[in-house]
N, C-alpha and C positions, 0 to 999 in steps of 0.2 A: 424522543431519542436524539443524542446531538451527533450533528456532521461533525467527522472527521476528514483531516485532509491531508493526505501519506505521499510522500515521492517513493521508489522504488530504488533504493541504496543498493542493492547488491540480491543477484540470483545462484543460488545456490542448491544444485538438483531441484529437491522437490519443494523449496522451500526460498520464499522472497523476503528480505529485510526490508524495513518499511521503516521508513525519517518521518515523522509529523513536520508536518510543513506551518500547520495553524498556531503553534504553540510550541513554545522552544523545550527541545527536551533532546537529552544528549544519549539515550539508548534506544537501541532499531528496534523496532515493535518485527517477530518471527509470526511469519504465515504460512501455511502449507499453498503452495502454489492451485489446488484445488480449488481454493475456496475464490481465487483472482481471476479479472478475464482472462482468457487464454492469449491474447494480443500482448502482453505485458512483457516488457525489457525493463534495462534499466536506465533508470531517468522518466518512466512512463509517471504520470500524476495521477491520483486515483482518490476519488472522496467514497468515504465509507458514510452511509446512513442507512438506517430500516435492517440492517446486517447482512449488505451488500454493499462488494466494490463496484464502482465504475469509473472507467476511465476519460478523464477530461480531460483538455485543452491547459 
């Protein structure tokens, strides 16, 4: 499975925009905030692997 690595662009209700930070790409990947820690703002950095996020440094 490969690491992903998302900044958090924008919250919106139930739903967070995600920037890939690993790999240039100009559209927000949409997540139901569910599926994110619950610590999450925006500007939080969060790597996806195994099909879970977690928040990093």
């Amino acid at each position: 499975m490969e690491t992903r690595f998302y900044e958090v662009a924008r919250i919106d209700g139930d739903y967070a925009y995600l920037k890939r930070t690993d790999k240039t790409e100009d559209e927000l990947f949409i997540v139901a905030r569910a599926l994110l820690p619950e610590a999450i703002d925006e500007g939080t950095k969060l790597k996806y692997e195994w099909l879970q996020y977690e928040i990093i440094d």
